[in-house]
C-alpha positions as protocol buffer text, in pm:
chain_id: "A"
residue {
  index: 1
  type: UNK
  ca { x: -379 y: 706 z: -1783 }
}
residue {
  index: 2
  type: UNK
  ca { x: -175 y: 993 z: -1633 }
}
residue {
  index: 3
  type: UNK
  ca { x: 162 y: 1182 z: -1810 }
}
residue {
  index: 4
  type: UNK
  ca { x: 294 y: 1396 z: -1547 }
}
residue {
  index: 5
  type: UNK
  ca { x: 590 y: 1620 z: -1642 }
}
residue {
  index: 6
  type: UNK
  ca { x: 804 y: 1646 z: -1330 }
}
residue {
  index: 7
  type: UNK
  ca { x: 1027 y: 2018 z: -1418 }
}
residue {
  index: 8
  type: UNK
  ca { x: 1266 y: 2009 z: -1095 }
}
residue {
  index: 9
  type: UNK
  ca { x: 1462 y: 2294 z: -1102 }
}
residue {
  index: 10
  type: UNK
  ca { x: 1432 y: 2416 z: -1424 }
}
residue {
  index: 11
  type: UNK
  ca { x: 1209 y: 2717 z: -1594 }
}
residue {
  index: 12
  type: UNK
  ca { x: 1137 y: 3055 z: -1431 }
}
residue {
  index: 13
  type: UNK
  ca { x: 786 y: 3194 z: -1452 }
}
residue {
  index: 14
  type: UNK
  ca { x: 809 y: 3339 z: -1771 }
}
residue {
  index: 15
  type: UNK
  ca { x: 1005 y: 3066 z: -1901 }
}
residue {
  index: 16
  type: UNK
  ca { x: 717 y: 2850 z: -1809 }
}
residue {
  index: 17
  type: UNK
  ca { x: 459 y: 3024 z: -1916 }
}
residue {
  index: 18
  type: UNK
  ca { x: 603 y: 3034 z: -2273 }
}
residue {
  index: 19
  type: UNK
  ca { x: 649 y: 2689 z: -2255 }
}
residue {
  index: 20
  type: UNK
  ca { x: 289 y: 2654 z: -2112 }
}
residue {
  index: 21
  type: UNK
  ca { x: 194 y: 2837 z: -2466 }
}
residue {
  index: 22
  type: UNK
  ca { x: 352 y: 2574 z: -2669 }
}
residue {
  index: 23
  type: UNK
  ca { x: 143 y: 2312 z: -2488 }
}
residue {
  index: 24
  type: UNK
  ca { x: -163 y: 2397 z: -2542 }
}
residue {
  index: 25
  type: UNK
  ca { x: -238 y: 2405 z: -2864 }
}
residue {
  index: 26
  type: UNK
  ca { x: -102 y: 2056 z: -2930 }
}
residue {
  index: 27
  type: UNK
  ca { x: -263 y: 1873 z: -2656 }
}
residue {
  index: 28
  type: UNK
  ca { x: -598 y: 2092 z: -2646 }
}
residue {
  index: 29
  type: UNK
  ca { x: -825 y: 1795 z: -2836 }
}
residue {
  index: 30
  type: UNK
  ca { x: -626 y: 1513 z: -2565 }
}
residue {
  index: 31
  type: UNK
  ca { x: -944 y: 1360 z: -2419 }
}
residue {
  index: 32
  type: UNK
  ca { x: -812 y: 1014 z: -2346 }
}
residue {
  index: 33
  type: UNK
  ca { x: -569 y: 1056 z: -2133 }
}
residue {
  index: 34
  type: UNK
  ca { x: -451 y: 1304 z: -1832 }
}
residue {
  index: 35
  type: UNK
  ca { x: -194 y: 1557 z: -1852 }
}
residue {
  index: 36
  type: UNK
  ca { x: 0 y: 1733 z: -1577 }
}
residue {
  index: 37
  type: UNK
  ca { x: 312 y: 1964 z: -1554 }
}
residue {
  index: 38
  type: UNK
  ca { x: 479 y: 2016 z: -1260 }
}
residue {
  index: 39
  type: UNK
  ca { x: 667 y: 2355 z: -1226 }
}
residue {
  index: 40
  type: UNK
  ca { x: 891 y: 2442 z: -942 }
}
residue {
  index: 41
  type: UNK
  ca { x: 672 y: 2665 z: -641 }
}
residue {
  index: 42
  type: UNK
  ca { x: 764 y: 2994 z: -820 }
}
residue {
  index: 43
  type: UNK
  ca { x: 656 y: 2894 z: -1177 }
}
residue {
  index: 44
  type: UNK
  ca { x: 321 y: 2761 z: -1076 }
}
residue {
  index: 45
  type: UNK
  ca { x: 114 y: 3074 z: -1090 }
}
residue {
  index: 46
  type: UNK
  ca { x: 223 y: 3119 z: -1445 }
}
residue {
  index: 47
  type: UNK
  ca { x: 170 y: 2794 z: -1494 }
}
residue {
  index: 48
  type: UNK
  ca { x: -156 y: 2797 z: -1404 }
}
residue {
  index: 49
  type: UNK
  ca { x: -310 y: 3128 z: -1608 }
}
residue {
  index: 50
  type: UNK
  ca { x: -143 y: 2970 z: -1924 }
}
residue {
  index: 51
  type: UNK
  ca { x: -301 y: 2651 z: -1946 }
}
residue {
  index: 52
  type: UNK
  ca { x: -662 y: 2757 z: -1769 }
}
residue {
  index: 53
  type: UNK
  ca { x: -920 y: 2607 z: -1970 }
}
residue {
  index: 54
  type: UNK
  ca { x: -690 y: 2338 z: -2112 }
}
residue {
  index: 55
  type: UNK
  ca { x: -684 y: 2002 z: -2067 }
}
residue {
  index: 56
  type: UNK
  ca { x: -333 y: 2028 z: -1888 }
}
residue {
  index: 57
  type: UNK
  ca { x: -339 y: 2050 z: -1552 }
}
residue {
  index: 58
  type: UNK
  ca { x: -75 y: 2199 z: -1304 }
}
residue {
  index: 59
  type: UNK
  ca { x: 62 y: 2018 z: -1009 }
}
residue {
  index: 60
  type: UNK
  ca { x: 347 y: 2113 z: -751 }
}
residue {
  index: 61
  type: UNK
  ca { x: 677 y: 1881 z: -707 }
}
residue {
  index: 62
  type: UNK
  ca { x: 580 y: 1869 z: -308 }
}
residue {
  index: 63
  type: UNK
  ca { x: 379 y: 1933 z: -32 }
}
residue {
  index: 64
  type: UNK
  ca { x: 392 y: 1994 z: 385 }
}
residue {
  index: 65
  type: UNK
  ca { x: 145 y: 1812 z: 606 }
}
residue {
  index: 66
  type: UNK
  ca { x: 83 y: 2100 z: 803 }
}
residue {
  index: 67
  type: UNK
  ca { x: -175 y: 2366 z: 732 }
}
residue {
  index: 68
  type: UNK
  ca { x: 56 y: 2652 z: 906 }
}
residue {
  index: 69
  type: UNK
  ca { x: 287 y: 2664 z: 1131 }
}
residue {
  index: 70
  type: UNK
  ca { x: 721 y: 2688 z: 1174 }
}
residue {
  index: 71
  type: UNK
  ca { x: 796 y: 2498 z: 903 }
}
residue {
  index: 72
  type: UNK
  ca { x: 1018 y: 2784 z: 740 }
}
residue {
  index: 73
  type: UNK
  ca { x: 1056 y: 2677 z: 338 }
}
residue {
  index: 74
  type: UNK
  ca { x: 765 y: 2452 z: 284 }
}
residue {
  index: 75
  type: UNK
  ca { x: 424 y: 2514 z: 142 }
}
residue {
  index: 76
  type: UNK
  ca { x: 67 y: 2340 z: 245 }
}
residue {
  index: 77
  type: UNK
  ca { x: -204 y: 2210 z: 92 }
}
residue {
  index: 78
  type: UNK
  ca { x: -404 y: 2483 z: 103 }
}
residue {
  index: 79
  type: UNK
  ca { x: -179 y: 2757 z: -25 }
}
residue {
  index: 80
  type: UNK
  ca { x: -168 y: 2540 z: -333 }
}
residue {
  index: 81
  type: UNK
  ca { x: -564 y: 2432 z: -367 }
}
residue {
  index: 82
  type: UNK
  ca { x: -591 y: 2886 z: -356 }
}
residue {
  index: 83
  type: UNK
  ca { x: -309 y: 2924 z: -635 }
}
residue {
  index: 84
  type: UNK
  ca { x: -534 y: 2688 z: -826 }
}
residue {
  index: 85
  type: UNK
  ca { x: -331 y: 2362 z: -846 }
}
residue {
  index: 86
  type: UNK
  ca { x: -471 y: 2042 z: -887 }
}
residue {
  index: 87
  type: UNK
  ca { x: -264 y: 1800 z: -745 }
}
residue {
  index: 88
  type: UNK
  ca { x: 103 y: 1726 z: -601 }
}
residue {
  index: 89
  type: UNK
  ca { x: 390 y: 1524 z: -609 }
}
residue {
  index: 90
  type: UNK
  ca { x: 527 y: 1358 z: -266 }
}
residue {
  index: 91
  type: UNK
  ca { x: 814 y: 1162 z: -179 }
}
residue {
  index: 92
  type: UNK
  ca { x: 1040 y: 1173 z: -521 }
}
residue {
  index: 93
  type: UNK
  ca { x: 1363 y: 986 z: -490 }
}
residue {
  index: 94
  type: UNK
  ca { x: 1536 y: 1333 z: -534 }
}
residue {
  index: 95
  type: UNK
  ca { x: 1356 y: 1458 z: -178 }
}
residue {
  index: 96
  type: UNK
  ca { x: 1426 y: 1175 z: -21 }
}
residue {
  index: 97
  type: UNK
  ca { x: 1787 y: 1185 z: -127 }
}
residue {
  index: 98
  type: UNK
  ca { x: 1916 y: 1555 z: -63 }
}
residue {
  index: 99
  type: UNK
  ca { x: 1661 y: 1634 z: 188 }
}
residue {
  index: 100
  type: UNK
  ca { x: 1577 y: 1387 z: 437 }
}
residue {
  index: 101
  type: UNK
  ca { x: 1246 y: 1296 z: 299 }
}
residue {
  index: 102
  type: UNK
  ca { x: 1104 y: 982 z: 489 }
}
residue {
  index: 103
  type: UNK
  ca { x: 862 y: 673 z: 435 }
}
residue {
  index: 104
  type: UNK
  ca { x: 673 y: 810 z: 699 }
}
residue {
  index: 105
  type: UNK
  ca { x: 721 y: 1193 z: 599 }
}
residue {
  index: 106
  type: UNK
  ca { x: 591 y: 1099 z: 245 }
}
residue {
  index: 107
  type: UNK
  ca { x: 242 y: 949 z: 355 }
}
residue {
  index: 108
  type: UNK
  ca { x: 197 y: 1272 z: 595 }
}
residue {
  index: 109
  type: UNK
  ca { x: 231 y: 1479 z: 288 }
}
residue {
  index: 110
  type: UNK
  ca { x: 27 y: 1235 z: 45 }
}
residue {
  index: 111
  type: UNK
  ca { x: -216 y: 1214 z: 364 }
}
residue {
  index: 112
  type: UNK
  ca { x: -264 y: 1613 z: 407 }
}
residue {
  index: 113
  type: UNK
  ca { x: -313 y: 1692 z: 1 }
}
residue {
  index: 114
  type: UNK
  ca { x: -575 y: 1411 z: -5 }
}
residue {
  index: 115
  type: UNK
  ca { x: -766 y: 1589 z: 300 }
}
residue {
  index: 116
  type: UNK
  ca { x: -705 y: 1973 z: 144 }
}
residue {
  index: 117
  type: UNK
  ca { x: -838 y: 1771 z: -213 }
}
residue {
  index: 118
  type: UNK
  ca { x: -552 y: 1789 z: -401 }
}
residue {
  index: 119
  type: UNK
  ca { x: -489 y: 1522 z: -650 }
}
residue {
  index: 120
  type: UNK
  ca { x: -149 y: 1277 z: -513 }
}
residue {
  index: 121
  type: UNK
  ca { x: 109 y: 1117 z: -708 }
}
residue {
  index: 122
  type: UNK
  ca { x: 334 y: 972 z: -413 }
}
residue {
  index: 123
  type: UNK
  ca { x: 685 y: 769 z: -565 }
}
residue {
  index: 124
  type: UNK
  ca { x: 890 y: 493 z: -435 }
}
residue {
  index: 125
  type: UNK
  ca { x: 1176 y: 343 z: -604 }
}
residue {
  index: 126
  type: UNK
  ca { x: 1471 y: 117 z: -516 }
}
residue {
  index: 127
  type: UNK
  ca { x: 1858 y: 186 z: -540 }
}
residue {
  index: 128
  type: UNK
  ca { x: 2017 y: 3 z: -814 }
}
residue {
  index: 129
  type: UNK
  ca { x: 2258 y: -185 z: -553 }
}
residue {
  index: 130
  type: UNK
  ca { x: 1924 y: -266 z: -398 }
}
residue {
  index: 131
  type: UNK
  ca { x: 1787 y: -385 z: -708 }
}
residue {
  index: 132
  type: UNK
  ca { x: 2119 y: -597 z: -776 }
}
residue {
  index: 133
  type: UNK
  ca { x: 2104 y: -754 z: -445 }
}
residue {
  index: 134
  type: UNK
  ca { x: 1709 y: -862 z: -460 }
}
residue {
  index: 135
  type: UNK
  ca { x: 1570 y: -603 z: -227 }
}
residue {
  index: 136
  type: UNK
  ca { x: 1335 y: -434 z: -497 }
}
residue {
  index: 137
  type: UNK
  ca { x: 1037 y: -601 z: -332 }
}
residue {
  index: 138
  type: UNK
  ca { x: 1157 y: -569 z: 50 }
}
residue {
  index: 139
  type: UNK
  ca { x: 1244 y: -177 z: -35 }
}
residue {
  index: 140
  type: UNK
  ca { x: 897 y: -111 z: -200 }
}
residue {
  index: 141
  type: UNK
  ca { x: 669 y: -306 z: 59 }
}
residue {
  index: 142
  type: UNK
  ca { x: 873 y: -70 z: 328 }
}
residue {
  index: 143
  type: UNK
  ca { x: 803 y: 246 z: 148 }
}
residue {
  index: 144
  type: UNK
  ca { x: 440 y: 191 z: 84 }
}
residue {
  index: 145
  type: UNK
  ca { x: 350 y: 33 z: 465 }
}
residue {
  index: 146
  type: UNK
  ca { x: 305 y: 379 z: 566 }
}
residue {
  index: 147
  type: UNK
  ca { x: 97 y: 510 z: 282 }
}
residue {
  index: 148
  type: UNK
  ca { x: -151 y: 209 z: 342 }
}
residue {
  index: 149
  type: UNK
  ca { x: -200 y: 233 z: 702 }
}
residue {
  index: 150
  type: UNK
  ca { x: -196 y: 619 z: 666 }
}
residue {
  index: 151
  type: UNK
  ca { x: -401 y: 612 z: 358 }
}
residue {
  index: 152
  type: UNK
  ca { x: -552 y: 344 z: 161 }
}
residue {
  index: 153
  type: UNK
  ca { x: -670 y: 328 z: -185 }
}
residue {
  index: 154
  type: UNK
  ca { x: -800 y: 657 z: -237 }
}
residue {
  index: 155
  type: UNK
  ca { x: -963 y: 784 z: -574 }
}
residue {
  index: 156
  type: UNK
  ca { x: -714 y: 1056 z: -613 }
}
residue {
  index: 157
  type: UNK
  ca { x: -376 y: 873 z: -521 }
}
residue {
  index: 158
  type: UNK
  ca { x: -170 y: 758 z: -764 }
}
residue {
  index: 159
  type: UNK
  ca { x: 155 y: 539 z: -752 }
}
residue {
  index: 160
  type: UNK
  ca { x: 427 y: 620 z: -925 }
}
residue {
  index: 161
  type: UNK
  ca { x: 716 y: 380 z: -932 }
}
residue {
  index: 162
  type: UNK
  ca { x: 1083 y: 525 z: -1012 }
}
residue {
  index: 163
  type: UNK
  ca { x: 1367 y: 315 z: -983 }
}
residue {
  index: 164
  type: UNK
  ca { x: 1633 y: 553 z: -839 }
}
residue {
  index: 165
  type: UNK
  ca { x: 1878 y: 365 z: -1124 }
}
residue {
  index: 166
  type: UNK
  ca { x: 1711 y: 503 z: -1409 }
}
residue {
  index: 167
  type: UNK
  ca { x: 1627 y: 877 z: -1297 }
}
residue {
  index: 168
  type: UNK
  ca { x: 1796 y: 1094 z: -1520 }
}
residue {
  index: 169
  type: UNK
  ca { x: 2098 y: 793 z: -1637 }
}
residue {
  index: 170
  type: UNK
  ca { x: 1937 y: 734 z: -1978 }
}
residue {
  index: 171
  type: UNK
  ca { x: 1901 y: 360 z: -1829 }
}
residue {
  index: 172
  type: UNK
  ca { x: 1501 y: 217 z: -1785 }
}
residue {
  index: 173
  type: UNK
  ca { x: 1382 y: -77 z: -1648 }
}
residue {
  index: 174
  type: UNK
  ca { x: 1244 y: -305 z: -1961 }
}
residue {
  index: 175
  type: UNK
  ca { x: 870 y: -311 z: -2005 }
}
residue {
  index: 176
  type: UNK
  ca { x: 898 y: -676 z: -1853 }
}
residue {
  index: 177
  type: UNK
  ca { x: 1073 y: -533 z: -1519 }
}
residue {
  index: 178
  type: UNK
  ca { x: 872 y: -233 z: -1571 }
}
residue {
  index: 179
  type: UNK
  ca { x: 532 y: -491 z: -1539 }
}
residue {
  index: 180
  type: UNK
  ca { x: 649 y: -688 z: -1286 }
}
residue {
  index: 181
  type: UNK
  ca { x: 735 y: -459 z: -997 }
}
residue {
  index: 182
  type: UNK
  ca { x: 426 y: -247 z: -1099 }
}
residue {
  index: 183
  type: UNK
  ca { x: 204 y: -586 z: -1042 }
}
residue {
  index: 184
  type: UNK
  ca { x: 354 y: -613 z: -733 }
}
residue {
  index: 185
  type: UNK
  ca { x: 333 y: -285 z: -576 }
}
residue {
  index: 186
  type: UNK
  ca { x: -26 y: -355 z: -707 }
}
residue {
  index: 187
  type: UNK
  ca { x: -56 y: -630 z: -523 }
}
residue {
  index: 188
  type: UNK
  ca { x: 57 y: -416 z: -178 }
}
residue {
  index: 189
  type: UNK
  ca { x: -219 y: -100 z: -291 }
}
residue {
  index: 190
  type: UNK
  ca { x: -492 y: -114 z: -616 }
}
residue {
  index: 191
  type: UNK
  ca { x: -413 y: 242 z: -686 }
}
residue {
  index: 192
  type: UNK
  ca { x: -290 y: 344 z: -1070 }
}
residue {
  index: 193
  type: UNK
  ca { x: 87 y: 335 z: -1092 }
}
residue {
  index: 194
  type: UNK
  ca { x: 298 y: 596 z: -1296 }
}
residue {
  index: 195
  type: UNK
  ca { x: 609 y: 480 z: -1423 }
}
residue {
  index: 196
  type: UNK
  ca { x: 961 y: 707 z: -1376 }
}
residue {
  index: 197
  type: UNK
  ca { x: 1295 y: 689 z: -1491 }
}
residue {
  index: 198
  type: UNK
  ca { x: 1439 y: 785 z: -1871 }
}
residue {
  index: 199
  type: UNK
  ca { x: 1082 y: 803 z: -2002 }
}
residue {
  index: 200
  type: UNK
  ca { x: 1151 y: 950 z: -2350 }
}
residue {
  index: 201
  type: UNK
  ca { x: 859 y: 894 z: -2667 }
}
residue {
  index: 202
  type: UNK
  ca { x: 1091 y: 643 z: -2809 }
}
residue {
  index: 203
  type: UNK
  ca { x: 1033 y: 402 z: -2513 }
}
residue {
  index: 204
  type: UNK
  ca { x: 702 y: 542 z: -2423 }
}
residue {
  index: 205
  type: UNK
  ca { x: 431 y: 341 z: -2607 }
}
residue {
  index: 206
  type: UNK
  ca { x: 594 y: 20 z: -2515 }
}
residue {
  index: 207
  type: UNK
  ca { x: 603 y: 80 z: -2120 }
}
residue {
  index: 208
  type: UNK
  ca { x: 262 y: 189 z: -2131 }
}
residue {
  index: 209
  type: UNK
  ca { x: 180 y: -96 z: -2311 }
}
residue {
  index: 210
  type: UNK
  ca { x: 221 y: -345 z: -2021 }
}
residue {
  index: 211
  type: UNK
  ca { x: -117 y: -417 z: -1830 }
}
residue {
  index: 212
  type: UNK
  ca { x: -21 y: -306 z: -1485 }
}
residue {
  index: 213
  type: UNK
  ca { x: 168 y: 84 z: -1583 }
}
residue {
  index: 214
  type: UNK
  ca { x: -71 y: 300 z: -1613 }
}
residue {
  index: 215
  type: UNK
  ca { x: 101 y: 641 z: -1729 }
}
residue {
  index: 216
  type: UNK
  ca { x: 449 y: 801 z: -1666 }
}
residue {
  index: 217
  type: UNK
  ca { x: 641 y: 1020 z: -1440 }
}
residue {
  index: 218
  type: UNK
  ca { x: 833 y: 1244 z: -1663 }
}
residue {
  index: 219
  type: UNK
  ca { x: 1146 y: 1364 z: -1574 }
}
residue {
  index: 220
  type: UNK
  ca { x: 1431 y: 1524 z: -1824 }
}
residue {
  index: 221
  type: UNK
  ca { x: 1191 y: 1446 z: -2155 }
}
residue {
  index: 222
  type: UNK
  ca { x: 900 y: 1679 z: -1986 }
}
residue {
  index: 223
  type: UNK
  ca { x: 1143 y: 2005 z: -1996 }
}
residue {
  index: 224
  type: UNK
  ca { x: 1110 y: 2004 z: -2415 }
}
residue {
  index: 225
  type: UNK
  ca { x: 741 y: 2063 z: -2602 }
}
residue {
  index: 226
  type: UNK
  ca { x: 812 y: 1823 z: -2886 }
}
residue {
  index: 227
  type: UNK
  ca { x: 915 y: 1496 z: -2679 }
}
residue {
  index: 228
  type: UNK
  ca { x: 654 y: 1594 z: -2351 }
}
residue {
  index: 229
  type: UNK
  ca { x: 365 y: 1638 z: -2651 }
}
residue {
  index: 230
  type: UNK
  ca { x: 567 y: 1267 z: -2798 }
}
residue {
  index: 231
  type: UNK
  ca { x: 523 y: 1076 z: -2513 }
}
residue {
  index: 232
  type: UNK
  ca { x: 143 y: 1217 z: -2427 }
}
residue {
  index: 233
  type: UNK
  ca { x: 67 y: 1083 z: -2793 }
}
residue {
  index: 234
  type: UNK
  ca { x: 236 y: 768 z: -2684 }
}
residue {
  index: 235
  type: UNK
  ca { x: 49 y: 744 z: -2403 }
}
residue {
  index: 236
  type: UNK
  ca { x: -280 y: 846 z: -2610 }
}
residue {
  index: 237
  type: UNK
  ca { x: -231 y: 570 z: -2874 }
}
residue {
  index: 238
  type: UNK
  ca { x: -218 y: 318 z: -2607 }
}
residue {
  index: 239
  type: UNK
  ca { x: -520 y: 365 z: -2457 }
}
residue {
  index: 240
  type: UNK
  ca { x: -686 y: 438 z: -2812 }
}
């Protein structure tokens, strides 16, 4: 089981690597489950000499396909893997939203980290008029098609699904709508799946209680110690 703290824009370098400080200690002796923050490009570094040694792990909130090249304002795979990080996400609603992030563009990316042997945690998500009108499934076969031909099951890709609805609107799918769409992107890819949207440590436990979510993408909850060291003891208890 994976908790993955997704920071956005938020916390400078040394604003993350006091917050970094206030991580450790509490999930140091977390051997059941994995941990990941996820600090914007300029925060990683600092990131990353806090929590060496720790059982936290640091991943970036993207990734280019490229290894070099004219791709002024994006970062590759291997840049990262020489900072130190461990993994990255690809393809969050928010990219694909405000800055033209594709299907396709999203399995390049996933595709490119997996080669350089960074860890993947690749999202797809439906609109809520999209969920209202019963595309959920038709939206979510689309957006993985590409990672499966481009990909496969791979050991270090991970699924995680965010409904676009529940990102940052306090709403969340119920555990049961929560299950079923993560059985059925199963169904498309046996890869773990993460789930996003308004995970808080109140509603933690009982999403990752369902047999087919196997961690969270944390959004808004992940930018505090106390509820991002909540919902990792959620998560911890579950798989106790």
């Amino acid at each position: 089981m994976l908790i993955a703290g997704n920071w956005k824009l938020f916390k400078t370098p040394s604003q993350a690597a006091g917050f970094c400080r206030e991580l450790r200690q509490p999930l140091d002796d977390v051997s059941e489950i994995e941990i990941a923050v996820c600090p914007p490009y300029v925060s990683l570094t600092s990131a990353i000499e806090v929590l060496a040694g720790s059982k936290v792990a640091v991943y970036s909130q993207n990734v280019h396909w490229a290894e070099n090249g004219a791709f002024t304002g994006e970062v590759s795979a291997a840049m990262l893997r020489e900072l130190g990080v461990d993994g990255a996400i690809v393809g969050h609603s928010e990219r694909r939203q405000y800055f033209g992030e594709t299907d396709e563009t999203t399995a390049l990316r996933a595709k490119a980290a997996l080669e350089a042997g960074l860890k993947v945690i690749a999202c797809v998500g439906e609109l809520e008029a999209e969920r209202d009108s019963g595309e959920t499934e038709t939206v979510l076969e689309r957006q993985m098609i590409p990672i499966i031909k481009e990909i496969g099951a791979h050991e270090r890709l991970v699924i995680a699904y965010e409904p676009i609805w529940a990102i940052g609107t306090g709403k969340t799918a119920t555990p049961a709508q929560a299950q079923e769409t993560h059985a059925f992107i199963r169904g498309l890819l046996d890869v773990p799946i993460l789930y996003g949207g308004s995970v808080k440590p109140d509603n933690a436990a009982e999403l990752m209680g369902q047999p087919d979510v196997d961690g969270a993408l944390v959004g808004g909850a992940s930018l505090a110690a106390e509820s991002f060291i909540g919902i990792c003891e959620a998560a911890r208890q579950t798989v106790a």
